[in-house]
C-alpha positions as CSV (number, residue, x, y, z in Angstrom):
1,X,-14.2,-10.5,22.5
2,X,-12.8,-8.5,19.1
3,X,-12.0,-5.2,18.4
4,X,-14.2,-5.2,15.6
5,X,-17.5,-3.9,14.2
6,X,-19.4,-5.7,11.4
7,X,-21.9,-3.5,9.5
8,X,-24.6,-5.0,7.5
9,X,-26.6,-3.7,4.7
10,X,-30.6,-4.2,4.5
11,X,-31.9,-3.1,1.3
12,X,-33.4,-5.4,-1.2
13,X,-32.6,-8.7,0.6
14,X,-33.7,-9.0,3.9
15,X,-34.1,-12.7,3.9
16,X,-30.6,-13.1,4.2
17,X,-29.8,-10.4,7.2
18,X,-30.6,-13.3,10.0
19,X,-28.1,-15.7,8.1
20,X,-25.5,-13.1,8.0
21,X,-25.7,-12.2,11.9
22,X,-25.5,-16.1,12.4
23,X,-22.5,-16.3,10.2
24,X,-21.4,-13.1,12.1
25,X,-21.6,-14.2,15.4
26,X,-20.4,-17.8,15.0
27,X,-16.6,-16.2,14.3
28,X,-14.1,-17.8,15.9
29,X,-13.2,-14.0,17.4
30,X,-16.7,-12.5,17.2
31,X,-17.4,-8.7,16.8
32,X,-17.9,-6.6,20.1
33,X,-20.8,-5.0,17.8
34,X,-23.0,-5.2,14.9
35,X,-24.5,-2.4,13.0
36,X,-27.6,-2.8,10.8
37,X,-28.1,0.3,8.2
38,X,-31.8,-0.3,6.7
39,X,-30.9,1.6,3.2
40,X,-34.5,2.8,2.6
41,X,-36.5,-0.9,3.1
42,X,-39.8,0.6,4.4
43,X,-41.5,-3.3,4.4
44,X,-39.0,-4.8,6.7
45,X,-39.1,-5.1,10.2
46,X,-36.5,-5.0,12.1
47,X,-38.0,-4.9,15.9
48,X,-36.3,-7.8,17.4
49,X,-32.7,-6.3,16.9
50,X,-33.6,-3.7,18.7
51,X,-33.3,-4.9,22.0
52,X,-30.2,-7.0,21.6
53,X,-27.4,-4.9,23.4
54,X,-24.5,-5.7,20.9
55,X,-26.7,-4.6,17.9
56,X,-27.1,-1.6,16.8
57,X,-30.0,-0.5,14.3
58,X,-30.1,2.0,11.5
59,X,-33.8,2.0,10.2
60,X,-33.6,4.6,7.7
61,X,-36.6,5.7,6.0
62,X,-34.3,6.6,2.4
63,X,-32.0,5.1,0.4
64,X,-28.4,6.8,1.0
65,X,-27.0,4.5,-1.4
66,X,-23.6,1.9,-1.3
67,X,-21.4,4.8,0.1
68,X,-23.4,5.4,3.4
69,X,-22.3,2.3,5.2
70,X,-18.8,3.3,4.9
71,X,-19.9,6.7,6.6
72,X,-21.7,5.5,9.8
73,X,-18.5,3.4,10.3
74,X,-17.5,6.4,12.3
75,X,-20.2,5.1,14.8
76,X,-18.3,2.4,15.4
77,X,-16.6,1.5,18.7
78,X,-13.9,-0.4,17.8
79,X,-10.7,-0.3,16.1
80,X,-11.5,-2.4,13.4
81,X,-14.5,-2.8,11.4
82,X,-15.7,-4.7,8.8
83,X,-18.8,-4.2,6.1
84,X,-20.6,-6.8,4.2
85,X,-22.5,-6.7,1.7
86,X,-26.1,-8.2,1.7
87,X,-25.2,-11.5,-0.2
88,X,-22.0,-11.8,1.4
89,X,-22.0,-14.8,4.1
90,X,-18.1,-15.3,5.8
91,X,-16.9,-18.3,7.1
92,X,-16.3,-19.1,10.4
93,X,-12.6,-17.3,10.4
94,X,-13.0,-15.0,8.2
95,X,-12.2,-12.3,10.9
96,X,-9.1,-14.8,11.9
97,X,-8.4,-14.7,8.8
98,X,-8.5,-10.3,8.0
99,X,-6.7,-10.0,11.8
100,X,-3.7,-12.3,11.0
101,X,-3.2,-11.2,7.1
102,X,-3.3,-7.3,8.9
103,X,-0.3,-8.4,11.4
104,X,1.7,-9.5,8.5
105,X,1.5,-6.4,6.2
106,X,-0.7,-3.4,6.7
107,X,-3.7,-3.2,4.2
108,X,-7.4,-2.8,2.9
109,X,-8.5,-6.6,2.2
110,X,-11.6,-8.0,1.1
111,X,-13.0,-11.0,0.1
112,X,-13.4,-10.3,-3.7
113,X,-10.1,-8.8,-5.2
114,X,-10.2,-7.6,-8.8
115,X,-7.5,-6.7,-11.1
116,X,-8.1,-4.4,-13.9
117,X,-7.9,-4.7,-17.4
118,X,-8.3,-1.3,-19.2
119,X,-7.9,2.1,-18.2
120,X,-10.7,3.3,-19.5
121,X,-13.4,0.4,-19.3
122,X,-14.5,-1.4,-16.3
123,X,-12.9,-5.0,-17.6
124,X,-12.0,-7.5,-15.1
125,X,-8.6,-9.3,-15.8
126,X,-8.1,-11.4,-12.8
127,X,-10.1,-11.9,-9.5
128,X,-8.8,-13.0,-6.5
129,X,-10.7,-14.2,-3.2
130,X,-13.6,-16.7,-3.2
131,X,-14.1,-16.5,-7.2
132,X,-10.2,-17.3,-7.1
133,X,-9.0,-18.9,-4.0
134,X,-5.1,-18.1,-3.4
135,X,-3.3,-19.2,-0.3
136,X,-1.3,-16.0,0.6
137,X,-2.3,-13.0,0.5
138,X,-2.4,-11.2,-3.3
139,X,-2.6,-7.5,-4.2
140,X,-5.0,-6.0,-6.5
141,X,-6.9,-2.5,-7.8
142,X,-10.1,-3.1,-5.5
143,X,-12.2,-5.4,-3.1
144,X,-15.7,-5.9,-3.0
145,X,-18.3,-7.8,-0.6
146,X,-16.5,-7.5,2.6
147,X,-14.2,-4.7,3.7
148,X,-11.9,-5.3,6.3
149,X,-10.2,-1.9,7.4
150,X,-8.7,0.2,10.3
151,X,-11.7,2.9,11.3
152,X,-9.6,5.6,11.3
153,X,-8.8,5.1,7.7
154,X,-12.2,6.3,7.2
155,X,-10.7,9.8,8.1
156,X,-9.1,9.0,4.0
157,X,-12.2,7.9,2.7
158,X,-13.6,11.5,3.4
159,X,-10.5,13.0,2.1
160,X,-12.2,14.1,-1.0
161,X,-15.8,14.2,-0.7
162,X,-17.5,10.8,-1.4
163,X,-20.2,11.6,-4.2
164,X,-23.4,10.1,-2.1
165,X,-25.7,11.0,-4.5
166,X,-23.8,11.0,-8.0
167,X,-22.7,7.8,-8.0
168,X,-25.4,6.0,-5.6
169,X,-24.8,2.9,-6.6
170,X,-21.0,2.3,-6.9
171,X,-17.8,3.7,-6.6
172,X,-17.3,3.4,-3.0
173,X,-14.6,0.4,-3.6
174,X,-12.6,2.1,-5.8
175,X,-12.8,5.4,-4.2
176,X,-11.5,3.7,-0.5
177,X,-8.8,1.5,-2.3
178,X,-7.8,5.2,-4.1
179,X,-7.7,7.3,-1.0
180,X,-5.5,5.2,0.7
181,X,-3.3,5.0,-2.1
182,X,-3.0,8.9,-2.8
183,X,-3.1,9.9,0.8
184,X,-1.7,6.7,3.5
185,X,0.0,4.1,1.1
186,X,-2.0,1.6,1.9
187,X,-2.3,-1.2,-0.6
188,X,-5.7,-3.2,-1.2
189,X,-5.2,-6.8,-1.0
190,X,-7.1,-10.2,-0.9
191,X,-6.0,-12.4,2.1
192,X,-5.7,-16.2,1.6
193,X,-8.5,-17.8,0.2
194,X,-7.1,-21.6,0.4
195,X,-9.0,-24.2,-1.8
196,X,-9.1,-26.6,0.8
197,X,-10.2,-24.3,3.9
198,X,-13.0,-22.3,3.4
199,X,-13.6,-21.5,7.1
200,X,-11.3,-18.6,5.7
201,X,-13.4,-17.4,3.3
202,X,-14.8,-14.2,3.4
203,X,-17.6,-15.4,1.3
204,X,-19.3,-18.9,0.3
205,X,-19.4,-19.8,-2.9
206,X,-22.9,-21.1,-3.4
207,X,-24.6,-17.9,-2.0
208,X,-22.4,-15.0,-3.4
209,X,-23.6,-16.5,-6.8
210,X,-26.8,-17.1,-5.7
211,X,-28.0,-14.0,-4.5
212,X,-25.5,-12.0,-5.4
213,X,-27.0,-12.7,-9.2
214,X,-30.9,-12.5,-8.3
215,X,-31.0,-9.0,-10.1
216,X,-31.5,-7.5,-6.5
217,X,-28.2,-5.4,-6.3
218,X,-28.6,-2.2,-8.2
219,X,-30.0,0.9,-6.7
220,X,-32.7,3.2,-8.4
221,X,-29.8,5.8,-10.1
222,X,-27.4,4.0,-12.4
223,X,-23.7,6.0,-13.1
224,X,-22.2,4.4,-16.0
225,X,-19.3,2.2,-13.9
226,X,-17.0,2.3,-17.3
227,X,-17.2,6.4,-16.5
228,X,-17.0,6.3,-12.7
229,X,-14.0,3.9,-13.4
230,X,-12.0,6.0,-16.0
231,X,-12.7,9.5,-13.7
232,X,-10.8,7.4,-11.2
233,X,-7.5,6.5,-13.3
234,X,-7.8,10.4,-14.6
235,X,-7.6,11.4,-11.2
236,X,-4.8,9.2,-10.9
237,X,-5.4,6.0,-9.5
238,X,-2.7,3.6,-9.9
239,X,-3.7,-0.2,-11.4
240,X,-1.6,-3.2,-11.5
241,X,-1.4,-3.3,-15.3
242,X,-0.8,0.1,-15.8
243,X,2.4,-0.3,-13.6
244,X,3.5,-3.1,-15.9
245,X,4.2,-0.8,-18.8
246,X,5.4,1.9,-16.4
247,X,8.5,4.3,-17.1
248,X,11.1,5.9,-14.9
249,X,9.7,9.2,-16.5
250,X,6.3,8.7,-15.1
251,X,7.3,7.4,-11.5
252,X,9.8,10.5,-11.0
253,X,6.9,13.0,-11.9
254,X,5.0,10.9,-9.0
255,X,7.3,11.3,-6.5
256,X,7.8,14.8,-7.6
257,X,4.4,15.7,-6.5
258,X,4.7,14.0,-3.4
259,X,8.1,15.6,-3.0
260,X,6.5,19.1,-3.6
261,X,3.4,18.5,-1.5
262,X,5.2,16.9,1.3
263,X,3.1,13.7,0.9
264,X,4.6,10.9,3.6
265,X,6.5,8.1,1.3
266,X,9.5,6.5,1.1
267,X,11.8,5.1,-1.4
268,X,14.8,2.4,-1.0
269,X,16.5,1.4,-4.2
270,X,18.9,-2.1,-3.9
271,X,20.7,-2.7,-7.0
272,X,23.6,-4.9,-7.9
273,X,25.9,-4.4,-4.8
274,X,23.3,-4.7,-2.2
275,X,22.3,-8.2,-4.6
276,X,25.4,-9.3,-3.7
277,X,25.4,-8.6,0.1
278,X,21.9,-10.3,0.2
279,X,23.9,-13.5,-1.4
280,X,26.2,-13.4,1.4
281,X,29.1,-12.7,-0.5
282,X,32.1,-10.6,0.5
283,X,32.0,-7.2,-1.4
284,X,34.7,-4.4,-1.8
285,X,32.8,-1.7,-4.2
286,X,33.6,1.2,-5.8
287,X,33.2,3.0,-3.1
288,X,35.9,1.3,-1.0
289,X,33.4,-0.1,1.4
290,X,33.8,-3.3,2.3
291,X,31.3,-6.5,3.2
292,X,32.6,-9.6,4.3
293,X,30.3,-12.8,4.2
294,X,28.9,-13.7,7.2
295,X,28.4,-10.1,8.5
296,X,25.1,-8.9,10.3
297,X,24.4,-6.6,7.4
298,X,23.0,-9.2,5.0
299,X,20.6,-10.4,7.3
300,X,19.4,-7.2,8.6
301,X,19.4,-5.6,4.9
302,X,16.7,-8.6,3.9
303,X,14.9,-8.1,7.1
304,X,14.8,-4.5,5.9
305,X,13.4,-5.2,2.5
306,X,10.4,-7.8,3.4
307,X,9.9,-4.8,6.0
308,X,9.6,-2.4,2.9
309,X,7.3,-4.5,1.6
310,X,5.1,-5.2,4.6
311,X,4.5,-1.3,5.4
312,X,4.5,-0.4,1.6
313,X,7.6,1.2,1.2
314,X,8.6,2.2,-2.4
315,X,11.2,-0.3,-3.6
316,X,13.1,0.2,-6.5
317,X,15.0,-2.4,-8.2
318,X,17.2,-2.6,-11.3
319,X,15.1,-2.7,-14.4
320,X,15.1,-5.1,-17.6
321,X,17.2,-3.6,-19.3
322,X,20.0,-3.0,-17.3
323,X,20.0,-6.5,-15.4
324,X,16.6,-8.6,-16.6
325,X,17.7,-11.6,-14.5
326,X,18.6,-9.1,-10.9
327,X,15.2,-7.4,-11.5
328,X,13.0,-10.6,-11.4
329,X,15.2,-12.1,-8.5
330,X,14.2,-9.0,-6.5
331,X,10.3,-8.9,-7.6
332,X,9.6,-12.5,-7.3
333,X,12.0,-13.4,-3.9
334,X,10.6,-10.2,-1.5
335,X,6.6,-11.3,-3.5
336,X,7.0,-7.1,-4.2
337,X,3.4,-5.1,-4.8
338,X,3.7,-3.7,-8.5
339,X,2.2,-0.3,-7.2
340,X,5.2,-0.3,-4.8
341,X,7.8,-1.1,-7.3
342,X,10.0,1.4,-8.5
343,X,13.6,2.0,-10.7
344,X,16.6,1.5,-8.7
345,X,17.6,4.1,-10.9
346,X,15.0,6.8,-10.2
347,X,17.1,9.5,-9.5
348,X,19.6,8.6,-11.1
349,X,20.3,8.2,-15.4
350,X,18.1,10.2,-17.0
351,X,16.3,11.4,-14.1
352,X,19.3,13.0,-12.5
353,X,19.0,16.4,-14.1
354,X,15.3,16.6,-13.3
355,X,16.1,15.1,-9.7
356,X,18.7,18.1,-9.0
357,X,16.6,20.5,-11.2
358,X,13.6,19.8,-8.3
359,X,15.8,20.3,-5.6
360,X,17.1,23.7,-6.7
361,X,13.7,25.1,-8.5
362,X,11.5,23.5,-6.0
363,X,13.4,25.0,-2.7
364,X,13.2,21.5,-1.4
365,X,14.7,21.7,1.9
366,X,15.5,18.3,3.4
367,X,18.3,16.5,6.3
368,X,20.9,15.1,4.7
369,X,22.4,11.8,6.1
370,X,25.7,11.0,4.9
371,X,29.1,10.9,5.0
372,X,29.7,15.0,4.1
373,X,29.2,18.6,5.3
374,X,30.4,20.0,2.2
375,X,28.8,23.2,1.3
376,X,25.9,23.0,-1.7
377,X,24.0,24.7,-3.7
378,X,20.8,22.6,-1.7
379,X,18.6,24.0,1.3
380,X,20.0,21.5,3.6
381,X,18.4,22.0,7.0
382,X,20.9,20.1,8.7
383,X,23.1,17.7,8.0
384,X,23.3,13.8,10.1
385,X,26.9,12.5,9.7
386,X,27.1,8.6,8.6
387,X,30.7,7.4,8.6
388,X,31.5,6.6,5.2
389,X,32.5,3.2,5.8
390,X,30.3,2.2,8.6
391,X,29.5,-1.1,6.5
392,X,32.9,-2.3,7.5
393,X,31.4,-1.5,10.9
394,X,27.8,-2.6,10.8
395,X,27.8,-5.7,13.2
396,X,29.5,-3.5,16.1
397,X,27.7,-0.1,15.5
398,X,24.7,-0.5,13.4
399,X,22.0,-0.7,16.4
400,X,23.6,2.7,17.7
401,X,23.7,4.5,14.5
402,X,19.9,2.9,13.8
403,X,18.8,4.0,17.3
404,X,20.1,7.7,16.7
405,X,18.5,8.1,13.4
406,X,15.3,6.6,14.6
407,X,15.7,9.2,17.6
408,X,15.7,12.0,15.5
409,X,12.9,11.2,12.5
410,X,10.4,10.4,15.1
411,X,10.5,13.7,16.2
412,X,9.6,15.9,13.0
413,X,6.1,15.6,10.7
414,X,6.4,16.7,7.2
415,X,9.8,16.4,6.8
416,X,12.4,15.5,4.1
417,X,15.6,12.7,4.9
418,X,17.9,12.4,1.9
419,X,20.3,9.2,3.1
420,X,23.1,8.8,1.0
421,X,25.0,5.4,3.1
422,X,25.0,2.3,0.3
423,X,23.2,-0.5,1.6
424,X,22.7,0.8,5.4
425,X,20.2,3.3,3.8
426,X,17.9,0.6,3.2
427,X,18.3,-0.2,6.4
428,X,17.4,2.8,8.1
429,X,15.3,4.0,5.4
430,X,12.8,0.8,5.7
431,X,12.6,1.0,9.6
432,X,12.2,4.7,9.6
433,X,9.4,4.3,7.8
434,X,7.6,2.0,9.9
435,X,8.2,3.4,12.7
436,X,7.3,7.0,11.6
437,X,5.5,6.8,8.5
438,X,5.0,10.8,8.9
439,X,7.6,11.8,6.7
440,X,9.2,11.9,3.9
441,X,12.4,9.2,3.4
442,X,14.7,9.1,-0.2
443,X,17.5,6.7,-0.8
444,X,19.5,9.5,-2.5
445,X,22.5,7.2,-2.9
446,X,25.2,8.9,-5.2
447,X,23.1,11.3,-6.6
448,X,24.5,14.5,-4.4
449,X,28.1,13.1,-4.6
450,X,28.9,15.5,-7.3
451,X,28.3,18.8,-4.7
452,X,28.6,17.3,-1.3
453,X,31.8,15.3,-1.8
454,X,33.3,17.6,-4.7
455,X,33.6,14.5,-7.0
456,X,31.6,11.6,-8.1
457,X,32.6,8.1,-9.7
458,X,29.1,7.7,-11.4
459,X,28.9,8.1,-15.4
460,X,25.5,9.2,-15.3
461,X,26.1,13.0,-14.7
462,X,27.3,13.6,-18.1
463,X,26.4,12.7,-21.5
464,X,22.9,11.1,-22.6
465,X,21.1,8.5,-20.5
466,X,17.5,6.1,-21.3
467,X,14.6,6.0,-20.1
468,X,14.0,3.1,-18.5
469,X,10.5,1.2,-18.2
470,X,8.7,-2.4,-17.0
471,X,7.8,-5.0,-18.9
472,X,5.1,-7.7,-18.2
473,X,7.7,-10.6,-18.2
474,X,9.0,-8.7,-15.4
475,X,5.5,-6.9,-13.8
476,X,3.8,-10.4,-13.4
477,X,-0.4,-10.5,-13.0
């Protein structure tokens, strides 16, 4: 048996609940339980799942609307749970499917994946799932018609106060999909939807068009859904186009915020030396550190990337117009999240006065990890000592300098690790993040130089520097 609850929705279609429990039960790992909410349906009659000891019935005598089955998912037994809606009918692994795609990267996924158009208009561009069969698993704004989810992200869904009754009849997809953006980092995906396997499938084809256009889907209160979907992006919901015209400006003001508020993210920024360890080539940089080919660093540094992009790290990679060809080598060879995707030079450039600016004004006090206990202008709590040429090192003492650092994060909530150790930041950075994802983690890089090591070899701390931004030859839909 599963660790999974499937909740079904009676309102204006209850000819099709009996096919949905059928579909339900006859997955390949079955749910330990199944909730019926009865939105309101005072004609149907649901006495005969009453007695069945793996069902649970909800025979409400109002209609709460599309957000309420999301709430009594609190009910639910189990660590997973699952919600369908009433012209949604799965195939036979479609909880194989949500369960596997969930070991591989952390997620929201659904069976219906949309990607936005506008900001300010409800305008589909792409759709992913069983309207658009993919065979891995794709990223996109929101999912619809089965939700596939960890219960205790429902503790983010009530983050801000669902609007039950404002917006009774949609809104609950984007709202999930943006609380778990804002408050956990957890990206909403579409698992695979293989043309040729639609035991997969979250949904069949024939009846999500069938039913799911027999006029029965709307509730008695219409919100306009262009207006529920632009209050969303005002309140700053994060879409896959919008990212692809992004700018270092805006990206630094994000991480600002979190920075202030001590929101959990982190941030690892490979760029053009850490390209060339992932090639396998011997490196001597400016820094005087030195990678030989073959080492145990270029393996673990991509291990610590794809991990970045599993647990939805921040990555931020060199942008168009610094090194175009670098840029798409890193989005398109890690199959990076655009909502995830950030400038390697983010603290950096033009940033860099803000970045120390924040740091000072702010009173941001942070750990430092890094090769210096120079005195600074900075509230550094304390300081974690990283040999400055440790990469020369790496295959001898990387898993004892990893287990130390992994030692010490998992013990503090809320707190702020500056690592400043070239390519074994990323390192650290990635697995401290999936380990502890309770804290905050910056790949500060060179950025401090100037006060912790008295000197710096970087250009960018004097004299004018561009703002950078993405492109869609580079931001791919």
């Amino acid at each position: 048996m599963s660790n999974i609850t499937a909740i079904v929705n009676v309102f204006k279609r209850p000819h099709t609940l009996d096919i949905q429990i059928e579909a339900i039960r006859a997955q390949t790992i079955p749910p330990e339980c199944i909730f019926i909410w009865n939105n309101g349906n005072k004609e149907v009659d649901l006495t005969k799942y009453k007695d069945i000891p793996d069902i649970r019935v909800f025979d409400n005598n109002f209609n709460y609307g599309v957000w309420s089955r999301f709430l009594i998912g609190f009910l639910a037994p189990t660590e997973y749970v699952c919600i369908f809606d009433d012209d949604t009918i799965p195939g036979t692994r479609w909880f194989e499917n949500c369960l596997s795609s969930m070991a591989k990267q952390t997620a929201l996924y659904g069976t219906i994946g949309v990607i936005s158009k506008e900001q300010d208009r409800y305008i589909t561009l792409k759709r992913y799932g069983w309207d658009g069969p993919c065979d891995r698993s794709m990223p996109v704004d929101i999912v619809g018609h089965s939700w596939f989810f960890r219960k205790e992200w429902l503790s983010y869904f009530v983050r801000e106060e669902p609007q039950v009754y404002q917006k009774i009849s949609n809104g609950e997809d984007i709202h999930f999909s943006f609380m778990l953006q804002k408050y956990a980092n957890i990206p909403t995906l579409v698992p695979p939807h293989p043309f040729n396997d639609k035991s997969l499938w979250g949904s069949q084809t024939k009846t999500a068009w069938e039913w799911g256009c027999d006029g029965r889907s709307e509730t008695y209160t219409h919100y306009p859904i262009d207006k529920m979907f632009s209050e969303y992006i005002t309140r700053g919901f994060r879409t896959l186009k919008q990212r692809q015209t992004i700018t270092s400006y805006d990206d630094f003001a994000m991480f600002k915020e979190k920075i202030v508020t001590r929101t959990p993210f982190a941030v690892i920024r490979p760029s053009d030396g850490e390209y060339i360890v992932l090639q396998n080539q011997t490196l001597t940089n400016c820094d005087h550190w030195t990678f030989k080919s073959g080492g145990k660093l270029s393996t673990d540094l991509r291990n610590a990337i794809e991990l970045a992009v599993r647990t939805s790290c921040y990555i931020g990679i060199p942008c168009e117009c610094d090194n175009p060809s670098m840029a798409k080598w890193y989005y398109n060879t890690f199959h990076m999240n655009p909502v995830y995707t950030t400038f390697a030079n983010i603290f950096v450039n033009d940033n860099w006065k803000r970045y120390i600016d924040m740091l000072q004004n702010e009173k941001i006090s942070f750990t430092y990890i890094g090769p210096s206990n120079h005195s600074s202008p900075f509230l550094i709590e304390n300081y974690i000592n990283i040999p400055e040429f440790l990469v020369n090192e790496w295959d001898t003492k990387g898993e004892e300098y990893m287990n130390n650092i992994l030692s010490i994060v998992t013990k503090s909530t809320n707190k702020i690790f500056l690592f400043s150790c070239g390519p074994i930041a990323k390192i650290l950075i990635a697995n401290a993040w999936a380990t502890h994802p309770h804290n905050i983690y910056l790949d500060a890089g060179s950025s401090l130089d100037l006060f912790l090591k008295g000197k710096t070899n970087r250009y960018y701390t004097s004299g004018d520097q561009k703002c950078c931004q993405f492109t869609p030859s580079l931001i791919t839909l």
